[in-house]
N, C-alpha and C positions, 0 to 999 in steps of 0.2 A: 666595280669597274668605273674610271673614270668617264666622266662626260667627251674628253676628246678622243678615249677608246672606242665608245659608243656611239659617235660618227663614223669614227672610221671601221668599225663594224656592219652598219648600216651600209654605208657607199662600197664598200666590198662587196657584201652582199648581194646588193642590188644591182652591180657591174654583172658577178656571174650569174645571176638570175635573166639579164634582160639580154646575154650575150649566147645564151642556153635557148631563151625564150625565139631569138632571131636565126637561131639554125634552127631549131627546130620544128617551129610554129611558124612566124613571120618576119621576113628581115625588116620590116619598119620597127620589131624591136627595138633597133640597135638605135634610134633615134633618143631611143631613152638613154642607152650609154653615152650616147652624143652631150645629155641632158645632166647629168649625174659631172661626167667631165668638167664639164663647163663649169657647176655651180662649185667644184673644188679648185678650179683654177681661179674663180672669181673670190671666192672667200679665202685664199692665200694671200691678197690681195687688199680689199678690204675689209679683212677679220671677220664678217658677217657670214652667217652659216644659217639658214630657216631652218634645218631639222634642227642646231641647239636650239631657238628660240619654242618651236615643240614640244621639243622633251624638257626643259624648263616648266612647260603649262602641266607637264605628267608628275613632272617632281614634288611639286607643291600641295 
């Protein structure tokens, strides 16, 4: 699996986790979809991603 599969693995993931987590538990989950959003609209942008920088520290 490539590295930009395994973001985008991740940020899927974690969209339906925290959107499961805000119905069912508590809606200030969904601040965290809020949060996820954001850091994908912002690294279309300036190519910068923290979870590669992450998983780069795992790779090695």
């Amino acid at each position: 699996m490539t590295m930009e599969n395994t973001i985008r693995a991740f940020a899927g993931s974690f969209i339906l986790i925290s959107l499961a987590l805000g119905h069912f538990v508590n809606p200030y989950w969904f601040l965290f979809t809020v949060f996820v959003g954001v850091n994908l609209l912002q690294s279309a942008f300036t190519h910068f991603c923290p979870l590669e920088t992450i998983l780069k520290q795992f790779k090695k």
